[in-house]
C-alpha positions as CSV (number, residue, x, y, z in Angstrom):
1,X,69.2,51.3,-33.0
2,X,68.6,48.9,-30.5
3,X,68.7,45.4,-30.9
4,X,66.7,42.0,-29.8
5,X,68.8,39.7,-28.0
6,X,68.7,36.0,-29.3
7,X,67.1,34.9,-25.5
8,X,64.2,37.5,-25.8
9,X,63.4,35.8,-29.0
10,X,63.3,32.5,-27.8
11,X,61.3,33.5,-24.4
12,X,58.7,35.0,-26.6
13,X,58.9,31.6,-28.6
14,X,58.3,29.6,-25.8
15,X,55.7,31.7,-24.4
16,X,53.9,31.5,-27.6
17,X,54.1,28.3,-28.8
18,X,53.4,27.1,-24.1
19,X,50.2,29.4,-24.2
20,X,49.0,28.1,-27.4
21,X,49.7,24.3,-26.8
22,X,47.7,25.0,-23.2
23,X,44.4,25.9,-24.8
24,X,44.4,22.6,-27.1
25,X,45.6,20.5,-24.2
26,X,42.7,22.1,-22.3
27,X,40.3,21.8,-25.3
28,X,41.3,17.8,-26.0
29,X,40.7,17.4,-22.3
30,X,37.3,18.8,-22.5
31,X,36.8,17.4,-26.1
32,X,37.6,13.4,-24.1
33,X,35.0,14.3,-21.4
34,X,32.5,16.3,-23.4
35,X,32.5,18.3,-20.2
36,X,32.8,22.3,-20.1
37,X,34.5,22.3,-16.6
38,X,37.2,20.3,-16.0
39,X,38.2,22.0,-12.9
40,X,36.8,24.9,-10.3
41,X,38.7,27.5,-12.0
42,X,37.2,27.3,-15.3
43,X,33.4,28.3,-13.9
44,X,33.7,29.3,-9.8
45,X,29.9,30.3,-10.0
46,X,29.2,27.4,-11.3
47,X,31.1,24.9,-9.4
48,X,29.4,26.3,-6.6
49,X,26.0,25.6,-8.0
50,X,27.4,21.9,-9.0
51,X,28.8,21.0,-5.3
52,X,25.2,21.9,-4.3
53,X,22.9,19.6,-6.4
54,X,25.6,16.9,-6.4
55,X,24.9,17.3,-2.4
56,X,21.2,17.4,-3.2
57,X,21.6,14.4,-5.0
58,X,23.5,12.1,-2.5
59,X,20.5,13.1,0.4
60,X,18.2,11.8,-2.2
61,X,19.8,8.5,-2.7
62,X,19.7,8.0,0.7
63,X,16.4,9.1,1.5
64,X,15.4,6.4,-1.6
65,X,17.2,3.9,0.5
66,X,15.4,4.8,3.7
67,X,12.0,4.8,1.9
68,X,12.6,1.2,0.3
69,X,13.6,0.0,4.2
70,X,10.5,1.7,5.5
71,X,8.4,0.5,2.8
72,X,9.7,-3.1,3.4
73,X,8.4,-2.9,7.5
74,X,5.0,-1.2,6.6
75,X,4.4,-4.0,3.8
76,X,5.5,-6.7,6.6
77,X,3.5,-5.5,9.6
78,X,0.2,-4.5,7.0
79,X,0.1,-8.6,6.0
80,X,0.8,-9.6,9.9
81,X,-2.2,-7.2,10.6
82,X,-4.1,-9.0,7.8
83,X,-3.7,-12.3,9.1
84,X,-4.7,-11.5,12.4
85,X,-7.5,-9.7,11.6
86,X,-8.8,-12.9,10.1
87,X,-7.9,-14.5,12.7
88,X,-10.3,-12.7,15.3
89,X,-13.2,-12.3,12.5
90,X,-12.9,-16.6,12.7
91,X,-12.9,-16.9,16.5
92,X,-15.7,-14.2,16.4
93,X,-18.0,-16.4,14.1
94,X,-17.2,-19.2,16.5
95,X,-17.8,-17.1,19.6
96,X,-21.7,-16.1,18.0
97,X,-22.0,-20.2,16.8
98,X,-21.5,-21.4,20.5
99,X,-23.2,-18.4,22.3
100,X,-26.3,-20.2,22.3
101,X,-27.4,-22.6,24.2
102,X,-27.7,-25.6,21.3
103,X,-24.3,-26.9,21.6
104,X,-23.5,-29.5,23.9
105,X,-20.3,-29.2,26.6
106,X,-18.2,-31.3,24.6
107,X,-19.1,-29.6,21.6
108,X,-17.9,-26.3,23.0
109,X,-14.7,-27.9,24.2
110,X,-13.5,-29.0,21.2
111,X,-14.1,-25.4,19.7
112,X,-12.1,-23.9,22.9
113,X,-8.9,-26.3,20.9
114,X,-9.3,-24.5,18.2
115,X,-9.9,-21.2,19.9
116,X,-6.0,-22.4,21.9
117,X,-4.1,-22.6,18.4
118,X,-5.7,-19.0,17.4
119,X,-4.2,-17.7,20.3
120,X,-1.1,-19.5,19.6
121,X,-1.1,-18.4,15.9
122,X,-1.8,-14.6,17.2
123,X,1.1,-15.2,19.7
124,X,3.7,-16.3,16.8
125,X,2.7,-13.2,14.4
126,X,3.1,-11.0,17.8
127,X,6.7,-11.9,18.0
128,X,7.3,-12.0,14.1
129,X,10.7,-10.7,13.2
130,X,12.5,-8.9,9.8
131,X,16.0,-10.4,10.1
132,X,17.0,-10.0,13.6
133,X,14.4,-7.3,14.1
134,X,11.6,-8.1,16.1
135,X,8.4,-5.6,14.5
136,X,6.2,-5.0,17.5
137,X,8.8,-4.5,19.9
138,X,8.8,-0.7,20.0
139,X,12.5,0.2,19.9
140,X,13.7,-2.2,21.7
141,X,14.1,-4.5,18.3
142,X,15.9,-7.2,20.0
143,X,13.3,-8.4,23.0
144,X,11.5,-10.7,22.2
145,X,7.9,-8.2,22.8
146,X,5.4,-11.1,24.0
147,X,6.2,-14.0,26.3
148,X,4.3,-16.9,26.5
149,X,1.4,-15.4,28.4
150,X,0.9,-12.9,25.9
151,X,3.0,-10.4,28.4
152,X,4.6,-7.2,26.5
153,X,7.9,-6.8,26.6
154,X,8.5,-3.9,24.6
155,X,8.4,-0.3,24.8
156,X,5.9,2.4,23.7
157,X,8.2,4.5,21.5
158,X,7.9,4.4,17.8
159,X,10.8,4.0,15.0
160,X,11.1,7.1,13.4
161,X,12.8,7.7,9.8
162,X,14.0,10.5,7.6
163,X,12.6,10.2,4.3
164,X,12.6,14.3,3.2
165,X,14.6,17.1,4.2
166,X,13.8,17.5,8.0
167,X,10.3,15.1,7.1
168,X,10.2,11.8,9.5
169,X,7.6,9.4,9.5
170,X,7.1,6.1,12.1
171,X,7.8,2.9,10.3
172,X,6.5,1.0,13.0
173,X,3.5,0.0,15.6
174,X,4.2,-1.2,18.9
175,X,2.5,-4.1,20.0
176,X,1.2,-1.9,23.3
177,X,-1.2,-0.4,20.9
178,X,-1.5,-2.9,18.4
179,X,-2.6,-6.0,21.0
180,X,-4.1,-3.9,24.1
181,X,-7.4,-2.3,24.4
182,X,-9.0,0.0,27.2
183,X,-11.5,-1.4,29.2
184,X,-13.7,0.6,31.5
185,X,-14.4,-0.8,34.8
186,X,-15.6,1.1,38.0
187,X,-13.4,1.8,41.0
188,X,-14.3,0.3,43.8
189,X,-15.1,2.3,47.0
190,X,-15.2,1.3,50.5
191,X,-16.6,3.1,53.9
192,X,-14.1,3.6,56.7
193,X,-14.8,4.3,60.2
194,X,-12.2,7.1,61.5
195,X,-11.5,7.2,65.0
196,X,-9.8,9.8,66.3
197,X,-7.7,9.6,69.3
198,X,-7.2,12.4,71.9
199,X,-10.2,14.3,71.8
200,X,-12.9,13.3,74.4
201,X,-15.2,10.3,73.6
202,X,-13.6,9.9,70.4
203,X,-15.2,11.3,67.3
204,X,-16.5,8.8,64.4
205,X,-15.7,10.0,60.8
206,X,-17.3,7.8,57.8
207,X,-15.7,8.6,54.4
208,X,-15.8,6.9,50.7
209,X,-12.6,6.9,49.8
210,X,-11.1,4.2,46.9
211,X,-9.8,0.9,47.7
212,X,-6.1,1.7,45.9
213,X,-6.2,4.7,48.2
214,X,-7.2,3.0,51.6
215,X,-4.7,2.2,54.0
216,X,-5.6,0.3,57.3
217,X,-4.7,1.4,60.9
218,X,-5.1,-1.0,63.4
219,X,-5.7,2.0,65.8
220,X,-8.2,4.3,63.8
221,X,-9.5,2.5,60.5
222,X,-12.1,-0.6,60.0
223,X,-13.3,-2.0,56.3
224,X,-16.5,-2.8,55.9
225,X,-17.8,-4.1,52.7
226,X,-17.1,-2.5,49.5
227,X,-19.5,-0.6,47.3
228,X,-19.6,0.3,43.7
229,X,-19.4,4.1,42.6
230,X,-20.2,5.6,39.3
231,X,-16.1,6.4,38.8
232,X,-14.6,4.4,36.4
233,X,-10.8,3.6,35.7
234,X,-9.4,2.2,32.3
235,X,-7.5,-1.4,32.3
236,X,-5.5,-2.4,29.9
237,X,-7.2,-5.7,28.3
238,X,-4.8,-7.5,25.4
239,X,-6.0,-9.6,22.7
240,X,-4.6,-12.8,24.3
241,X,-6.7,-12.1,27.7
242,X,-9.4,-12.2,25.1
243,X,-8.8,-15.1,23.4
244,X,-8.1,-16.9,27.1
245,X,-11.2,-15.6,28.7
246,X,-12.9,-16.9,25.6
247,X,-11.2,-20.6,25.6
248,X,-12.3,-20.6,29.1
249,X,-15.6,-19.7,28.6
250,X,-16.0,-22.5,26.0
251,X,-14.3,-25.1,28.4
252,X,-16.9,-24.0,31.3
253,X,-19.6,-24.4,29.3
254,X,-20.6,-20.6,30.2
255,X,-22.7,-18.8,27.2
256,X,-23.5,-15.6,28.8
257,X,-19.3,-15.1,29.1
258,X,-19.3,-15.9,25.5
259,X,-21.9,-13.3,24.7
260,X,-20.2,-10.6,26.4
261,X,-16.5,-11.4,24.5
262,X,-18.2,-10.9,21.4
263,X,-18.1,-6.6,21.7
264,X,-14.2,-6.7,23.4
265,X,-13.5,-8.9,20.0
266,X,-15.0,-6.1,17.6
267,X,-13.4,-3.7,19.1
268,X,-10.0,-5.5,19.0
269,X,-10.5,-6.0,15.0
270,X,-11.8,-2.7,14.5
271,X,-8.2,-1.4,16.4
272,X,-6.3,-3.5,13.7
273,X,-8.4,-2.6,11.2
274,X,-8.0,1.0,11.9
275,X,-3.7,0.7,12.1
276,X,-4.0,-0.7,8.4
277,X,-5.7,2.5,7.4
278,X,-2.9,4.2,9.2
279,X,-0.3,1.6,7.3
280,X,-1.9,2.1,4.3
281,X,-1.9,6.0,4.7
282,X,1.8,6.3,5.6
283,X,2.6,3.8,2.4
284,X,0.8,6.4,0.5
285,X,3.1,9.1,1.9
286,X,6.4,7.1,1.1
287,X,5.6,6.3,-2.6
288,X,4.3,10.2,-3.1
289,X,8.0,11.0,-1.4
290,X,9.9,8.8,-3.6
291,X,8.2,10.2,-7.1
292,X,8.9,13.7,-5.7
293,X,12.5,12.8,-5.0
294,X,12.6,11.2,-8.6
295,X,11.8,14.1,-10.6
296,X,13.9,16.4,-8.4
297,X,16.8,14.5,-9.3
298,X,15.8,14.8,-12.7
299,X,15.6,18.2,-12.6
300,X,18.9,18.7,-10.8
301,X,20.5,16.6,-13.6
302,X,19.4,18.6,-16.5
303,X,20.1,22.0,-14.4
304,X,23.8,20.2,-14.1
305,X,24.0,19.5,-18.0
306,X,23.5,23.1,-18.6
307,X,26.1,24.2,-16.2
308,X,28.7,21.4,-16.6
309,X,28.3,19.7,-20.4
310,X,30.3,21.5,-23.4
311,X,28.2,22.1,-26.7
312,X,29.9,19.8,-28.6
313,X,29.8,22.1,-32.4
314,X,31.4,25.1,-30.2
315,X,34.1,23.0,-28.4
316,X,35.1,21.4,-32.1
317,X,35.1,24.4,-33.4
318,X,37.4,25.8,-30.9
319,X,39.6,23.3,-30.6
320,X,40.0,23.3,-34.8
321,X,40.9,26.8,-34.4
322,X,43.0,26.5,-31.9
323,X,45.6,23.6,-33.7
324,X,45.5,26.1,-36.4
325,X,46.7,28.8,-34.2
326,X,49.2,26.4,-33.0
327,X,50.6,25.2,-36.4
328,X,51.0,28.9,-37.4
329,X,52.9,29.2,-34.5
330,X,55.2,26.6,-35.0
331,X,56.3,28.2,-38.4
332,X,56.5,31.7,-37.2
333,X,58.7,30.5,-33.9
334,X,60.7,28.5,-37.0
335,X,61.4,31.2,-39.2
336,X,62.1,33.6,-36.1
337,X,64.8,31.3,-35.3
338,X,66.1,30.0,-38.5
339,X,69.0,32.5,-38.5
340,X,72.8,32.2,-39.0
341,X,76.1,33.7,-38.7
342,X,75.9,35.9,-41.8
343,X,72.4,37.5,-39.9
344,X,74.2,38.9,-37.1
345,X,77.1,40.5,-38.9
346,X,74.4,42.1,-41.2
């Protein structure tokens, strides 16, 4: 007959009464949180599943952020593009007032003052900053973009920002496309007489070629006056040389230069009014992107309460049955070792 030593007994105590007290310690843990994990171990699946929506759920907090900054610049440069659009529809009723001939020189030249301070307001909303940022200045957001002759000193590129997974929309217009229109005007041509040297007499060639393109030899080549051609080239024409060309119509006293501004001006409001359609169309786009990103961050929470959140009646229920285990473990670990002398001479 064999028997149990006294140190088996008490390892198998302390093994029972360790793995007992354990699972309350790890129920009263998850009983203070209400959670069903309280580390990787206890779901790996579903830690997995966790690291990704709480991943999902930091990008959309940022792409939140970097819809409220783009919203913020659209809502700036849609109420600059407001006021200057009011501002050419005024100087356009005074252009069709004075392009008669009723009005007197001086009454013309007190218009071309107010015509001056347009263009001066138009200049100040051109260089209109957020903070530090200047908003018509392409990407280069700390030049100034217009100097005082209404010349651009910005770039062409537009601000581009991230407000989806791999989804980037501008948050900005440049003031190359926002202040300059194209203007048609016809290249002008020239005749050239071509002598060639070394062959005998000399040999006379006349050619049209484009006055850019000419280039004089004393030797060979003689201008004579230049011709118009049907070809056409585009100039840039801002809204500034507009507003000049129309204070200096008004200060000549010229109606028939007055007349002809009036097409260039509806053209230059129907470009502004065209980039608040644009405005208004990405605005659209960034408050359809922020509810999307709201309810998917709803949906990612309750998919995360189903993985991570305890039920409550089970995990009470548990943990009830679990301090009973325990207590029944402390009095069969007691009466295990309540032994004496007399039991081992037995």
């Amino acid at each position: 007959m064999s028997r149990v030593s006294e140190n088996s007994s008490l390892n198998s105590v302390n093994y029972a009464v360790g793995k007992t007290k354990s699972k309350v310690e790890d129920l009263q843990l998850k009983g203070s949180t209400l959670k069903r994990m309280s580390k990787p171990s206890d779901d790996p699946i579903g830690n997995v599943e966790l690291m990704a929506m709480r991943s999902q759920n930091v990008d959309a907090d940022q792409y939140l952020r970097n819809l409220n900054f783009a919203q913020t610049n659209l809502a700036y440069t849609e109420n600059i593009l407001e006021e200057m659009t009011d501002i050419l529809v005024k100087a356009k009723e005074l252009a069709i007032g004075q392009a008669s001939s009723i009005y007197s020189p001086e009454i013309r030249e007190g218009v071309s003052k107010e015509i001056h301070q347009m263009r001066q307001q138009v200049l100040g909303l051109a260089n209109k900053r957020i903070g530090n940022r200047y908003i018509f200045a392409g990407q280069k957001v700390l030049t100034r973009p217009f100097d005082q002759d209404g010349k651009y000193m910005g770039d062409k590129n537009k601000i581009n920002i991230e407000i989806n997974k791999d989804v980037f929309i501008p948050i900005n217009i440049n003031g190359n496309e926002l202040f300059f229109g194209k203007e048609k005007k016809p290249i002008e041509r020239s005749h050239v007489d071509l002598a060639i040297p070394g062959l005998p007499g000399g040999v006379e060639i006349k050619v049209d070629l484009p006055l850019p393109n000419l280039e004089i030899d004393a030797k060979g080549i003689h201008r004579v006056p230049a011709s118009t051609g049907e070809d056409a080239q585009s100039v840039a024409v801002s809204v500034f040389d507009e507003l000049r060309s129309l204070e200096n119509a008004l200060l000549t006293d010229n109606p028939q230069i007055i007349q002809g501004l009036l097409e260039r001006l509806d053209t230059s409001t129907e470009r502004m009014v065209a980039l608040r359609t644009e405005i208004g169309a990405l605005t659209n786009t960034i408050t359809n992107s922020e509810t999307n990103i709201e309810k998917t961050k709803l949906l990612n929470d309750a998919h995360k309460s189903k993985i991570e959140d305890a039920d409550v009646a089970e995990l009470m229920g548990d943990l009830q049955k679990e301090q009973a285990v325990l207590k029944a473990t402390y009095r069969a670990s007691a009466n295990l070792m309540n032994v004496s002398l007399m039991d081992f001479l037995k």
